[in-house]
C-alpha positions in Angstrom: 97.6 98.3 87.4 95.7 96.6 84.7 92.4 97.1 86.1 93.0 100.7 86.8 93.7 100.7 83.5 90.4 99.0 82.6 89.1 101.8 84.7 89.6 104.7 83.0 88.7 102.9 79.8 85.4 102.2 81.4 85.1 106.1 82.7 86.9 107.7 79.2 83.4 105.4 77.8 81.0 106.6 80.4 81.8 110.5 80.0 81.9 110.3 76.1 78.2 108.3 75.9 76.4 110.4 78.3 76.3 113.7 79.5 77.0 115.2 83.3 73.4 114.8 84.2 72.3 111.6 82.8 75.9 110.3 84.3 74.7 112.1 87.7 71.2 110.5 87.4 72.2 106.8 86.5 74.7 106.8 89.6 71.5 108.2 92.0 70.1 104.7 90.8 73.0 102.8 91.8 73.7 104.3 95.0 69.8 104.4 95.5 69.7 100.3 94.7 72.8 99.9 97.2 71.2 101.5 99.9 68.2 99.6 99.4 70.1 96.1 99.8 72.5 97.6 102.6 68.9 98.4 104.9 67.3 94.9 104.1 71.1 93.0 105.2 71.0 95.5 108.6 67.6 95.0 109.7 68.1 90.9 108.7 71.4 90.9 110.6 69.7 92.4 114.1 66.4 90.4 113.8 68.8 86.7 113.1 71.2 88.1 116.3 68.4 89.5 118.4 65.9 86.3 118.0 68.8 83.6 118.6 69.5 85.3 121.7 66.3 85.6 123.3 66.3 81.6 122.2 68.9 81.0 124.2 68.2 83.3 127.4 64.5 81.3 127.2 66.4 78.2 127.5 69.0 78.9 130.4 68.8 82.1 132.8 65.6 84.2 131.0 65.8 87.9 131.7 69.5 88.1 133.9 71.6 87.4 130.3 69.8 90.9 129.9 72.1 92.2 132.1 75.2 90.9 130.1 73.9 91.0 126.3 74.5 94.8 125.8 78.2 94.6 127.0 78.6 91.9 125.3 77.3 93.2 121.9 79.4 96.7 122.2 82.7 94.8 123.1 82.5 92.2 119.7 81.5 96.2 117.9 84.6 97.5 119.8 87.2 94.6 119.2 85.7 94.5 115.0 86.8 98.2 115.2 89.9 98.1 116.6 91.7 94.8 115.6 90.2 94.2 112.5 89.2 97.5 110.7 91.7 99.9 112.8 90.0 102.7 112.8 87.3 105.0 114.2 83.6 104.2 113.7 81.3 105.9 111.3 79.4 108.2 113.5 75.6 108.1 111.1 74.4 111.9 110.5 76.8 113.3 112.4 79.6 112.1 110.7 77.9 112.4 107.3 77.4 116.3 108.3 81.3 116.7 109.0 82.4 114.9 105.8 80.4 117.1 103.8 81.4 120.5 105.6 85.2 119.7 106.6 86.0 116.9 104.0 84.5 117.4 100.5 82.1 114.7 100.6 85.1 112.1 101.9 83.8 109.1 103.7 85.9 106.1 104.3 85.8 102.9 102.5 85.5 100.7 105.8 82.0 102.8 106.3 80.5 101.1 103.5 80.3 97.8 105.8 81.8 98.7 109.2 78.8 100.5 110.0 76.6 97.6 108.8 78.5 94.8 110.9 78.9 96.9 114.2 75.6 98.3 114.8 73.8 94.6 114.1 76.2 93.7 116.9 75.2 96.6 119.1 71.4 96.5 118.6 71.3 92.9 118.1 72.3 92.1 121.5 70.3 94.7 123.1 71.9 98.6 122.8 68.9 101.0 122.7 69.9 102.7 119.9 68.4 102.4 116.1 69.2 101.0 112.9 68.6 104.0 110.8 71.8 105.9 111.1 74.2 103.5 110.5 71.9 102.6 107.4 71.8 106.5 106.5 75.8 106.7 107.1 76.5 103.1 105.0 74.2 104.3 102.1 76.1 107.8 102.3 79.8 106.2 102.7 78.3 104.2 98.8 77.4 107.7 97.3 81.2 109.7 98.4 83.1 106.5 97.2 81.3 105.7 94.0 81.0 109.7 93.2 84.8 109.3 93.9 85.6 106.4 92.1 83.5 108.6 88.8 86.1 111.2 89.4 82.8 113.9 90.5 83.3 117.3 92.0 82.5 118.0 95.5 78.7 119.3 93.9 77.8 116.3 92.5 79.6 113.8 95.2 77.6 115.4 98.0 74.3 114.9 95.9 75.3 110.9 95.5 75.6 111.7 99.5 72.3 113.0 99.4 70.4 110.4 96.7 71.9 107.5 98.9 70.8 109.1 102.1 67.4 109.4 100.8 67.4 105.9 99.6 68.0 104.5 102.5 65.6 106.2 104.8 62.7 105.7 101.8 63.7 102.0 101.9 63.6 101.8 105.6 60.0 103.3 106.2 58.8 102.8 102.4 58.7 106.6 102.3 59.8 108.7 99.0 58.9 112.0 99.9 60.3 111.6 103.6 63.7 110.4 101.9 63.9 113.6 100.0 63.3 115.5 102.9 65.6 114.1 105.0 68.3 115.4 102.2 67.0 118.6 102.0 66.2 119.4 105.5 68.5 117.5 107.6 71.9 117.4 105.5 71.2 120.7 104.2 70.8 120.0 100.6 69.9 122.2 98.3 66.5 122.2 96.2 67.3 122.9 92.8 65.9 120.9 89.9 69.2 119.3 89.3 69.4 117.9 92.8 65.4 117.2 92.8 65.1 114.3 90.1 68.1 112.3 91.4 67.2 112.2 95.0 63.6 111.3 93.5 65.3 108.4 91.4 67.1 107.4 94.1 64.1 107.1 96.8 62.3 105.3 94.2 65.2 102.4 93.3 65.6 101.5 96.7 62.0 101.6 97.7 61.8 98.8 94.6 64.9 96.9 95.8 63.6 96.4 99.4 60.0 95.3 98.3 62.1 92.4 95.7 63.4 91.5 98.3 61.6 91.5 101.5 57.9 92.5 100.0 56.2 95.5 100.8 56.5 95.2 105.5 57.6 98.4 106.6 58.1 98.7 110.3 54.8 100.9 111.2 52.1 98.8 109.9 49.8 101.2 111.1 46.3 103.0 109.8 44.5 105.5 110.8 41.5 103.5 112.3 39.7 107.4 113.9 39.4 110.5 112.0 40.8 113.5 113.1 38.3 115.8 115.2 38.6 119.7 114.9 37.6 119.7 118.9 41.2 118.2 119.2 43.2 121.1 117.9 44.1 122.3 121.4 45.1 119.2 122.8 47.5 118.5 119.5 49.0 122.1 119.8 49.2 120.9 123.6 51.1 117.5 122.7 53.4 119.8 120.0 54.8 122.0 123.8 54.9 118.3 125.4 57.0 117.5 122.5 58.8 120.3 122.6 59.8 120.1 126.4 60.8 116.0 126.1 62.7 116.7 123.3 65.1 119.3 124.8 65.2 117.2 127.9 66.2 114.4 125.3 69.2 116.9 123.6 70.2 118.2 127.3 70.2 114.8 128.8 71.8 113.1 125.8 74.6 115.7 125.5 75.5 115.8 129.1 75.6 111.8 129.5 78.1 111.7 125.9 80.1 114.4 128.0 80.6 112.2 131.0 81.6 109.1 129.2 84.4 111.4 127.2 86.3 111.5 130.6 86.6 107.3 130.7 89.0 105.2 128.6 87.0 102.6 126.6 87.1 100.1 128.8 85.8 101.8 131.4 83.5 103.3 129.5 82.2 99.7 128.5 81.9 98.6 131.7 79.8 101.8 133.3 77.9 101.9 130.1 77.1 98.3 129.7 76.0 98.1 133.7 73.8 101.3 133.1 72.0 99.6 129.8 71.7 96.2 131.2 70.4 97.4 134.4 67.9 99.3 132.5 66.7 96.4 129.8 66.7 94.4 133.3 63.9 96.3 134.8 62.1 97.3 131.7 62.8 95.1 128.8 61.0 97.4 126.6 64.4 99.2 126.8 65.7 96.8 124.7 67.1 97.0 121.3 65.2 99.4 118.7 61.7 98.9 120.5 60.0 98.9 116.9 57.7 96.2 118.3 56.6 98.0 121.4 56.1 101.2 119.1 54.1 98.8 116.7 51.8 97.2 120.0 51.3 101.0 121.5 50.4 102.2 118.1 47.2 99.6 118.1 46.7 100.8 121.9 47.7 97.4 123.5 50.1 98.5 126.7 50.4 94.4 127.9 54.5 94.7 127.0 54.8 97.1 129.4 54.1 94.5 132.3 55.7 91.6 130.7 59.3 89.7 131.3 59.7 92.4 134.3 59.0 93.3 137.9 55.9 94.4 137.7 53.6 92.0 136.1 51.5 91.9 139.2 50.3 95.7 138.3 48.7 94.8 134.8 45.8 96.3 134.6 46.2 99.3 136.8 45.6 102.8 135.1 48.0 104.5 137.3 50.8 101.7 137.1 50.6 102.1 133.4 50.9 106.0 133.2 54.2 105.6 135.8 55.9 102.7 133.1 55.1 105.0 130.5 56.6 108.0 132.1 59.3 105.7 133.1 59.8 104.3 129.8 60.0 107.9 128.3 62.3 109.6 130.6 64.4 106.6 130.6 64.4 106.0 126.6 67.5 108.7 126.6 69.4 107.1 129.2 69.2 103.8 127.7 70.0 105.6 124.3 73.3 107.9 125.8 74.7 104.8 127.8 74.5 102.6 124.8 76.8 105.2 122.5 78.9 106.2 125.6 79.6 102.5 125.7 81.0 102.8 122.4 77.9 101.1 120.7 77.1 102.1 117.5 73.6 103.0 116.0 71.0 106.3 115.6 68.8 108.3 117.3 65.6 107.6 114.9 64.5 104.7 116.7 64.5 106.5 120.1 63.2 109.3 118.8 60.2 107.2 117.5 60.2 105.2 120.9 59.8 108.4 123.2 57.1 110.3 120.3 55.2 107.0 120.7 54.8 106.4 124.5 55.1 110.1 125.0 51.9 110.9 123.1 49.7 108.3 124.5 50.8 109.2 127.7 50.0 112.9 126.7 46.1 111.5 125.8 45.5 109.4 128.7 46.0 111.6 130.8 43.4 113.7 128.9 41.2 111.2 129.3 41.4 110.8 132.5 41.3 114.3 133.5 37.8 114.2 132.0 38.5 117.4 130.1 38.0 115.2 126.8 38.3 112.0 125.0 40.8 112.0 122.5 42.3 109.5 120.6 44.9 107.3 122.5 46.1 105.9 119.1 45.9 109.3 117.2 48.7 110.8 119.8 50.9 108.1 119.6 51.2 108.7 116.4 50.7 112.4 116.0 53.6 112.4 119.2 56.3 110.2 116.9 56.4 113.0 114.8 56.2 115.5 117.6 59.5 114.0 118.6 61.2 113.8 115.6 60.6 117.2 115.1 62.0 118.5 118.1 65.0 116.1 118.8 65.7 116.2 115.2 65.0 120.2 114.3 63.2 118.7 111.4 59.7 119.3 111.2 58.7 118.4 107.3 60.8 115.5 107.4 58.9 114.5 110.3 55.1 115.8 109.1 55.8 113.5 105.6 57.3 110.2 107.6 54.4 109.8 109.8 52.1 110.8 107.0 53.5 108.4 104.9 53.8 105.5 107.2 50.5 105.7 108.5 49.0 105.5 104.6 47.9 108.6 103.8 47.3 112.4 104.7 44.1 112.1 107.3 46.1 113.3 110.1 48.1 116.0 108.0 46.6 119.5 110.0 47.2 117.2 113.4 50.9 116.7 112.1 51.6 120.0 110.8 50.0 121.5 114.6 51.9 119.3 117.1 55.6 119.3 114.5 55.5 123.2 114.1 54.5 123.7 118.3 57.3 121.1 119.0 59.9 122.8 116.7 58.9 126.2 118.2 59.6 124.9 121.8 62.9 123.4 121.4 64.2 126.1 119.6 63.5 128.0 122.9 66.1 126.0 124.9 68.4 124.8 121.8 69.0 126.2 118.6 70.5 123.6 117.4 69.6 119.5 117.4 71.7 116.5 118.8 73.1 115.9 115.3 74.2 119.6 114.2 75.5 121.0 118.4 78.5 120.2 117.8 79.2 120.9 114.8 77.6 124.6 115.1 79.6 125.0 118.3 83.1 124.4 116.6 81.1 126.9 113.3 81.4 124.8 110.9 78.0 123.4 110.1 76.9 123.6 106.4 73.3 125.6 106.6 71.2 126.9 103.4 73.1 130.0 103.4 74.4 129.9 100.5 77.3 132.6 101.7 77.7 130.8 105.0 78.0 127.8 103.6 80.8 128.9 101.5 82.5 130.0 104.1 82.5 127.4 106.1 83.8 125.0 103.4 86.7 127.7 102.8 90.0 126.5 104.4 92.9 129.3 106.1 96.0 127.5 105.1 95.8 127.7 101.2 94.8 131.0 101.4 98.2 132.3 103.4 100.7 134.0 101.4 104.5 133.5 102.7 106.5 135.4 100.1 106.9 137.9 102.5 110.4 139.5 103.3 111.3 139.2 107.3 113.3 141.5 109.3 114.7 141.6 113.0 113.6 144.4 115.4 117.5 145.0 115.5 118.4 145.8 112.2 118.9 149.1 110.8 117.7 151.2 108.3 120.0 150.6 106.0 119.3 146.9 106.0 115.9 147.7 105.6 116.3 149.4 102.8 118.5 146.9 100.9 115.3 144.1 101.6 112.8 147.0 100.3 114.8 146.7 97.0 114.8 142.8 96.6 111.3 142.5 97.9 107.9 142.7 95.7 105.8 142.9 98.9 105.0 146.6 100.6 104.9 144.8 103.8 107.8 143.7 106.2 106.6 141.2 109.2 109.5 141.4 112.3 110.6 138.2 113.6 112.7 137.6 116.7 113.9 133.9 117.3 110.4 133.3 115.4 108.5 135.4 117.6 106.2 138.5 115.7 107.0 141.0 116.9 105.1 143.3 114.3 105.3 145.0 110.8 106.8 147.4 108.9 104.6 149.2 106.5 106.1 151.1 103.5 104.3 153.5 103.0 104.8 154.6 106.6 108.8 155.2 106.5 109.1 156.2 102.5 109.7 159.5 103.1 112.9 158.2 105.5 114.3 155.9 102.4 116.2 159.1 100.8 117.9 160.4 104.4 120.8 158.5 104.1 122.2 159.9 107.1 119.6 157.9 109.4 120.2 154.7 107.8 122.6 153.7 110.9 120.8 155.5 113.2 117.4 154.5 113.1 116.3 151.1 114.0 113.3 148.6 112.7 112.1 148.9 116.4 111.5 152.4 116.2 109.3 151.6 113.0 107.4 148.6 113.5 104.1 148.7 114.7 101.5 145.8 115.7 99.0 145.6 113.6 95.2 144.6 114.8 93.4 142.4 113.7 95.5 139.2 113.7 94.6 136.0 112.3 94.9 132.4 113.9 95.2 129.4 111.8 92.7 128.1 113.4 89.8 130.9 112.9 87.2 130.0 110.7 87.0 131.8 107.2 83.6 133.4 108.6 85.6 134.8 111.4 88.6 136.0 108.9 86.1 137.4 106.2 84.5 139.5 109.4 87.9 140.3 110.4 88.4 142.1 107.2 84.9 144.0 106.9 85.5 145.3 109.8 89.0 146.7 108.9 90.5 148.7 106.0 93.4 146.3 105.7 93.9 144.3 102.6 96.6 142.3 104.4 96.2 140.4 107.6 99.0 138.8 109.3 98.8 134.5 110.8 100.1 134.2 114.4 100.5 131.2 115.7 100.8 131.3 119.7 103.1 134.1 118.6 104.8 132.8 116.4 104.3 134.0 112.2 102.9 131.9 109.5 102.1 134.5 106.8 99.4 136.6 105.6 96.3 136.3 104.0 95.1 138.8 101.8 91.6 140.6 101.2 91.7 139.4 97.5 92.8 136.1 97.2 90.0 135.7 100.3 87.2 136.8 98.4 88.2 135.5 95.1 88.7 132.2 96.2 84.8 132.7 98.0 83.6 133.6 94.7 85.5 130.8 92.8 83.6 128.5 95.6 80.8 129.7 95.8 80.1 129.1 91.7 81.4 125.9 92.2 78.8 124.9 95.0 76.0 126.8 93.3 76.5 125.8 89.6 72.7 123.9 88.4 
């Protein structure tokens, strides 16, 4: 009690020495600096877990503990989860997405370090997944509880969600603008100058934590060692379908294997999902982990890994054995990826997505090459392909065009980018409108887009909008009772209810001329009045479906059935004036 009391002290200080904005933009700092340190404990986490384990298969049964590691590491994940935190895992974007659209901006406390603890467990010990999410969901789970803890509306906690977000993907890949982006364009942020200098501050605090503490290594220490020939362009635009077509096989493939493994209890779903992975990392060890090193080696060109700690060292050096591994490697990146999250592991789809653009676009150029059609730039499409990927698996094509730009130190392959992103994102939209991180969101409708009315909408709730203070009546009665609940009622409207059952209403205006004929009021039963009205409302519609519902109708009242069974009404104006209290609330600047 005393240090809640200290609290509000502290915030009665806080809101009387600065204003909203400079209180909004010193807490983009914090949650920027917290991100920061959160990315540099992850990625020091995996690489102590990771490198103590290869130590120790080098030293007793080399690649077969492969087999093992992956179940092992999602069972530790699985048993910190459920006997120590007790309760469900953070689920990166995804879950960031659905706090923001179904929760006001609430994230869990446990997420602040849950996420941290069990996906160094998962990737550490070999699950094919990447670091990035869980660091994007950790920073974000920092921004709802310290917006929280400042007392902030849902506006300004969902920007905290936004600035920590940013911070920890610009601390991850030592990329400011591509944090930003990532706000803007993949958790649907808006772009107002209100949101814009935080998210800048916040990029830029944990971009300066990260380099205190680790120096300035970021995980693609690559440079553009070829410039970018216009005699390319075709081939890029080709690499941006390529993309295009591996990403939707990545989305399909991915959605399908999450699918199967929902039928499974978790320990079976360890066991399938841990043989799948470790028989994968078995055969081609490139599987394992997040596969930044690989990416690194097949950024410079250097293929050896693919032949090494596996079956088919005795094919080093063979053109065709390389494109097969590659091809492999790709196809198989997804597998790898879906077996390690239906096993319960927990981690993000960057890496992979990275992984597959990588080996996918030098695959893409050697096969150029040796069609003898041209000689492009083996390196240049490994890169170009990364963002390719992103782009398409991630239906985010500028956060993708500034990443890679970024990371590779500069803008020399910007029109390459811009080419193979755009193509990419035009393909996949052809087969999926929506990427792995929003499907399932838009397919229950309630994703948060940039529409602004939509958006509203879909952060509108049914149940505090239905009005009970309606008067009920049984089919039974007569007119006469009717009549003595018109006078005690306020409401023009009369729902009929048999043993709960709605059976329809009664509508005032439709039997006043009866009210005065005395003579029927014995007579005449609520049966022979009611009507069923259409449209109906469920309680579980979404307010996009209600508001339609009401366009395309002249009612102003529209009763809420539940499997038959009446809950209320809600009404055309406390709809839309509760939409227009929202929406001024979500727009304000």
């Amino acid at each position: 009690m005393r240090s809640n009391k200290y609290w509000y002290r502290f915030l009665l200080w806080v809101n009387t020495q600065f204003t909203q904005q400079q209180k909004i933009r010193g807490l983009a700092v914090v949650v920027g600096l917290a991100s920061g340190v959160a990315a540099v404990i992850l990625k020091n986490l995996v690489h102590i877990t990771a490198s103590s384990l290869q130590k120790l298969s080098s030293l007793l049964l080399h690649n077969y503990l492969y087999f093992i590691y992956p179940t092992v590491g999602i069972l530790f994940a699985l048993l910190f989860m459920k006997y120590i935190i007790k309760k469900p895992g953070g689920h990166g974007v995804p879950g960031i997405l659905h706090s923001i659209s179904q929760r006001k901006g609430f994230i869990e406390r446990h997420q602040m370090f849950s996420s941290l603890i069990t996906s160094s467990l998962t990737v550490g010990f070999g699950g094919s997944v990447g670091l990035e999410g869980p660091i994007v969901g950790t920073g974000a789970a920092l921004g709802s509880n310290i917006g929280r803890a400042f007392k902030l509306n849902y506006r300004q906690i969902t920007l905290l969600i936004g600035c920590a977000s940013s911070g920890a993907v610009a601390s991850i890949f030592n990329a400011p603008i591509a944090g930003i982006i990532f706000s803007l364009e993949i958790l649907m942020l808006d772009l107002t100058m209100s949101s814009m200098i935080p998210l800048l501050m916040a990029s830029v605090s944990a971009i300066i934590t990260s380099h205190l503490i680790i120096g300035s290594d970021i995980l693609y220490p690559f440079v553009v060692m070829e410039s970018f020939a216009v005699g390319d362009l075709p081939f890029y635009i080709g690499l941006g379908l390529y993309s295009g077509i591996i990403s939707a096989y990545f989305s399909g493939i991915y959605l399908k294997i999450n699918r199967f493994f929902d039928r499974f209890t978790w320990k079976k779903s360890l066991l399938i999902g841990g043989g799948i992975l470790g028989l994968l990392i078995f055969l081609f060890p490139s599987l394992y982990g997040e596969g930044y090193k690989e990416v690194n080696m097949c950024l410079t060109g250097n293929l050896d890994y693919l032949f090494t700690r596996n079956l088919f060292s005795s094919f080093s050096g063979s053109v065709t054995a390389t494109i097969v591994l590659l091809f492999a490697i790709t196809m198989l990146k997804v597998v790898a990826t879906s077996a390690t999250f239906g096993a319960g592991g927990v981690g993000g789809i960057f890496a992979p997505s990275l992984f597959v653009g990588a080996h996918g676009g030098i695959l893409f150029a050697m096969l150029v090459n040796i069609s003898g059609i041209a000689n492009v730039s083996v390196t240049n499409f490994a890169l170009v392909g990364m963002a390719g990927m992103m782009s398409g698996i991630m239906h985010a094509p500028l956060f993708a065009i500034f990443l890679i730009a970024e990371v590779s130190g500069g803008y020399a392959l910007l029109l390459p980018l811009m080419i193979t992103s755009v193509a990419s994102y035009v393909m996949v939209k052809y087969f999926a409108l929506n990427s792995v991180y929003t499907r399932q969101l838009a397919d229950q409708r309630i994703l948060i887009t940039h529409d602004k009315d939509k958006a509203t909408l879909t952060l509108m709730k049914i149940d505090p909008l239905i009005e009970k203070n309606f008067t009920t009546i049984t089919s039974d009665s007569t007119l006469g009772e009717l009549f003595k609940q018109i006078t005690k009622s306020k409401r023009n409207i009369f729902p009929v209810i048999d043993n709960e059952i709605f059976k329809g209403i009664v509508f005032l205006n439709d039997i006043r001329h009866l009210l005065l004929k005395t003579e029927l009021y014995d007579i005449v039963k609520v049966k022979d009045l009611m009507y069923m009205p259409s449209p109906t409302v469920s309680p579980n519609e979404t307010m996009e479906e209600v508001v339609q519902k009401f366009r395309d109708s002249s009612h102003y009242n529209l009763p809420v059935i539940d499997n038959e069974k009446y809950i209320g009404f809600v009404s055309r104006a406390n709809t839309f004036s509760a939409y227009q209290k929202l929406l001024s609330d979500i727009s304000e600047d």
